[in-house]
C-alpha positions in Angstrom: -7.7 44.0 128.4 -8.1 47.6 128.5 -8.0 50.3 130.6 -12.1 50.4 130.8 -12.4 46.4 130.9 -10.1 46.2 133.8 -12.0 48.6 135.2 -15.6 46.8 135.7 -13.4 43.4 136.0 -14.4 41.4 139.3 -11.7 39.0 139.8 -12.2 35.0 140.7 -11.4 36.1 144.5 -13.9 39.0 144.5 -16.7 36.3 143.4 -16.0 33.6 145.2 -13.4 34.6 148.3 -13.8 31.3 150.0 -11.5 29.8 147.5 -9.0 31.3 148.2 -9.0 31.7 151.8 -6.7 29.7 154.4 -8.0 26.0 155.1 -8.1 27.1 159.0 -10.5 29.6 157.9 -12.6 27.9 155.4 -15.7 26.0 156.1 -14.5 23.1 154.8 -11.7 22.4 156.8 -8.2 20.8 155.7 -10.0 17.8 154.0 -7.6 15.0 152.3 -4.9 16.2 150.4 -6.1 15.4 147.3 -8.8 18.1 147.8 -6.0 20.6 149.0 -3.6 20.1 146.0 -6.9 20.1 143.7 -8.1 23.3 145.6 -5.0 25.1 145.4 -4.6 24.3 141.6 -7.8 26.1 140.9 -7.0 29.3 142.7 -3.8 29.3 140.7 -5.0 28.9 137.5 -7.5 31.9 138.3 -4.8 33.9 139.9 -2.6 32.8 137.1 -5.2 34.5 134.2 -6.2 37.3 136.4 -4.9 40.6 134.8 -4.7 42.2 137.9 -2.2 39.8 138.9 0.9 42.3 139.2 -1.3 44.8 140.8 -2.3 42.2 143.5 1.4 40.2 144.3 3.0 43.5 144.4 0.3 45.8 146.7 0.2 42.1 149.0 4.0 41.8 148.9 5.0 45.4 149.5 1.6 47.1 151.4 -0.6 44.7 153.1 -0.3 41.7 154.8 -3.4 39.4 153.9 -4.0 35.8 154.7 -4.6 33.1 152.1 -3.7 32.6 148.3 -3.2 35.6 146.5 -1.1 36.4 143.3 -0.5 33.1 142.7 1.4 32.8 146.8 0.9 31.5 149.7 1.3 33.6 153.1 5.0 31.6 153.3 5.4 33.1 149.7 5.1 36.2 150.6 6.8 36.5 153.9 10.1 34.7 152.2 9.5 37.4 149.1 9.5 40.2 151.7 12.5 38.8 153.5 14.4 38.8 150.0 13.1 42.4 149.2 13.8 43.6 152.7 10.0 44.9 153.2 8.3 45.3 156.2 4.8 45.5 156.6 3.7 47.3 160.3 0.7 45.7 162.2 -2.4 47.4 162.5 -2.2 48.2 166.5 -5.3 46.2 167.9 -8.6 48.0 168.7 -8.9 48.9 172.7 -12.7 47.7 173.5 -13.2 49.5 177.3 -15.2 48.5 179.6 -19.0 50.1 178.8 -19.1 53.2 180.6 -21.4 53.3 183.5 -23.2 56.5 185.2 -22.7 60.2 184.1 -19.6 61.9 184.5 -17.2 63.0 181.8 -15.9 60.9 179.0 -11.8 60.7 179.1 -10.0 60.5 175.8 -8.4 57.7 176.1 -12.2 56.2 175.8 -13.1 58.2 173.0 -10.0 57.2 170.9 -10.5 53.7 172.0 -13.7 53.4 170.6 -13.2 54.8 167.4 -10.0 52.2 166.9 -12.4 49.5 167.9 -15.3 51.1 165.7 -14.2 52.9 163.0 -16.9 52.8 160.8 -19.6 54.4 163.4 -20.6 57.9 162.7 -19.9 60.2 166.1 -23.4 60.3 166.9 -23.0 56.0 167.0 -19.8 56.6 169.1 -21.8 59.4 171.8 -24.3 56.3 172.1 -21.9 53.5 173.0 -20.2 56.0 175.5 -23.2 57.9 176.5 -21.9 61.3 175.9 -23.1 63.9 173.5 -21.8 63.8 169.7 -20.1 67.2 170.5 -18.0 65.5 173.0 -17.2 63.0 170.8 -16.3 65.4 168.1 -14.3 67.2 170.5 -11.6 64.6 171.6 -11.2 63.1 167.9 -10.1 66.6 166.6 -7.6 66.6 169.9 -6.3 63.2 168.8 -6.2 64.6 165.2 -4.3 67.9 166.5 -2.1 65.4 168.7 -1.1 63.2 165.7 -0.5 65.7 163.5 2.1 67.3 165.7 3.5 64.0 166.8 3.9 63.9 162.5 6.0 67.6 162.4 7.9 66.7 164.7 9.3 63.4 164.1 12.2 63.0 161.6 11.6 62.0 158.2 11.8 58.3 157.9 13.2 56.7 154.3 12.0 53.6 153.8 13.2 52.2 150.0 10.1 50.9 148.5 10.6 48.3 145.7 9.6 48.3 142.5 7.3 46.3 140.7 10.1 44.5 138.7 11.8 44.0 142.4 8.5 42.1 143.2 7.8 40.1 140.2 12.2 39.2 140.3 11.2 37.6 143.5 8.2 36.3 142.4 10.1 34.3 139.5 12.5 33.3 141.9 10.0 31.5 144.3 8.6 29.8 140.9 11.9 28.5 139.6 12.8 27.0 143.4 9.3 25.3 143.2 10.9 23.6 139.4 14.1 22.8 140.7 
């Protein structure tokens, strides 16, 4: 394919993502194993004739940590291929959800930066309505936290982190293929 057809190409997981999710999260449920092995074939075949497929193993190997069959592996796959590669992926830190805030008073920043890590796709003036503050307040205490972070950033000490390469990847990759073979 070319640069222009890869472009506008939806892959099989895009259209249908239920086939390629865990069987705990699927609406189906684990079903016999027939229906597993039969299930699983399918997803590989499209993974297989995908041609995003190095894009995918390597950005869910090395970047983020997703659930279910992708790039032709399993969540097992992957985790192994990391441990082979020596890649870590960091956890998202959980969203803080506060209590609702009660009464008038002034809004702390720990509540502000809480609810944008628990909502962060609400504009400010959603945020000012879930605290009951004004959007100015809100404003206010992410450019704070911004400030913060970015100093918090200067000062900290450069940290090298060896990133593989996409023929590091794919070398794992075929090496999970030929154990499954042997």
């Amino acid at each position: 394919m070319t640069t222009m057809e890869t472009d506008s190409y939806i892959p099989a997981c895009a259209k249908s993502p239920e086939d390629f999710l865990p069987y705990e999260l699927s609406d189906e449920g684990p079903g016999d194993q027939r229906h597993q092995q039969a299930r699983m074939a399918a997803a590989h075949r499209q993974c297989a004739a995908c041609p995003l497929f190095v894009e995918c193993l390597y950005r869910s190997v090395v970047e983020v940590d997703v659930s279910g069959y992708v790039a032709c592996t399993t969540e097992d796959q992957r985790r192994d291929m990391r441990a082979m590669l020596g890649v870590e992926i960091g956890q998202p830190a959980p969203g803080v959800i506060g209590a609702p805030r009660v009464g008038a008073g002034p809004v702390d920043h720990e509540s502000v930066v809480a609810m944008r890590q628990a909502y962060p796709n609400d504009t400010c003036h959603q945020l000012a309505e879930r605290l009951g503050c004004s959007t100015s307040t809100i404003k206010r205490h992410l450019r704070r936290e911004r400030e913060r972070q970015a100093a918090q950033v200067a000062a900290a000490p450069p940290t090298i982190r060896r990133v593989p390469t996409t023929d590091e990847v794919l070398d794992a990759f075929d090496s999970l293929e030929t154990s499954k073979v042997a």
